[in-house]
C-alpha positions, 0 to 999 in steps of 0.5 A: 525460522520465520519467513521473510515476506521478500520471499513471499507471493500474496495469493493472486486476486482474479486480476492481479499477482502480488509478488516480490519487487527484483531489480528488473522491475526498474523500467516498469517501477520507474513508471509508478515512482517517476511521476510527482502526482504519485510520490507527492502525497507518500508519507514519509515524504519521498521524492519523484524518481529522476531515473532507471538508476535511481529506480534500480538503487530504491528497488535494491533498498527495498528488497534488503528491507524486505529480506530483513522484515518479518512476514507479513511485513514487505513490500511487492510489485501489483503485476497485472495478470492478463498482459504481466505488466507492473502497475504498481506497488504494494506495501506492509511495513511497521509504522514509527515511531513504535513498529506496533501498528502495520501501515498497509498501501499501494500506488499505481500509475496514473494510467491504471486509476479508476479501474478498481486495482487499489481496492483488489490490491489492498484486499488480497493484501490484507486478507494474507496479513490478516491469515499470518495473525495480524488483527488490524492494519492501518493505512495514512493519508495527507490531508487533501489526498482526496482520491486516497481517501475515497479509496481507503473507504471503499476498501471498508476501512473505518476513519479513526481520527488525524495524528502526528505521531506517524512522521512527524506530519499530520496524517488521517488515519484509518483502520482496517479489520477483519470484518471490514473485508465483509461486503455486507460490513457498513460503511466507514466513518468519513473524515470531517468536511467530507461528505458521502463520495 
């Protein structure tokens, strides 16, 4: 039997826990999900959560999907382990319209940008999916995400081109291996027009 990843805690990094959403989160959620510069640039679209009610019914959606998704597949709250404040979310899911590429992301709320929280998240994130025989992840990002995109190349990860085939809206893409979690690895590809951040 395999094991759902709603049921799985992603090893603790020196700063953060990733762990399981629950419906107590909602408060704490609401604090990431509730704020436009956040949800404007998630792919598929989603719109700014209006409320605690609208949290708590979006964060019971996700926990039911993640009961249903295979390990490493999920989605987690990023608990900040000095004060176990929830910065953030945390996600793997299978992208469409095959489910055979694996999108890795993250969001935080604006108060906690720039501290480098992304960058730990996603590779804790990444290094358990790479433990559970995933080869690669992917992580799309709109075009004009700027802030995203810097992000994704200091996670290590390589630009491999735009497309449309992941929700139908253009999208860069970039891709995550094993080695790329190497320090010493080289720096990725830059998307076209961008110059070294």
């Amino acid at each position: 039997m395999s094991t759902s990843a709603s049921t799985t805690t992603v090893p603790a990094t020196e700063r953060l826990t990733l762990r399981p959403w629950t419906v107590d989160d909602a408060a704490a959620a609401l604090d990431v999900y509730g704020h436009a510069e956040v949800t404007r640039w998630l792919s598929p679209d989603m719109d700014q959560v209006p409320d605690t009610a609208a949290m708590r019914l979006l964060l019971q959606q996700w926990i039911a999907e993640s009961a249903r998704l295979p390990a490493p597949a999920g989605r987690w709250a990023i608990q900040r382990n000095t004060d176990g404040r929830v910065i953030g979310g945390a996600l793997l899911l299978p992208l469409p319209p095959g489910n055979e590429d694996l999108e890795i992301g993250w969001q935080l709320r604006p108060d906690a940008w720039g501290s480098g929280y992304a960058t730990e998240a996603t590779h804790a994130l990444a290094a358990w999916a790479f433990s559970q025989d995933v080869n690669e992840v992917f992580a799309v990002v709109r075009p004009g995400n700027v802030r995203a995109s810097a992000t994704v190349l200091n996670n290590g990860m390589q630009w491999v081109g735009e497309t449309t085939k992941y929700f139908g809206v253009e999208l860069q893409v970039f891709r995550l291996r094993v080695a790329d979690l190497d320090p010493a690895a080289p720096a990725g590809l830059r998307p076209p027009g961008r110059s070294g951040d």
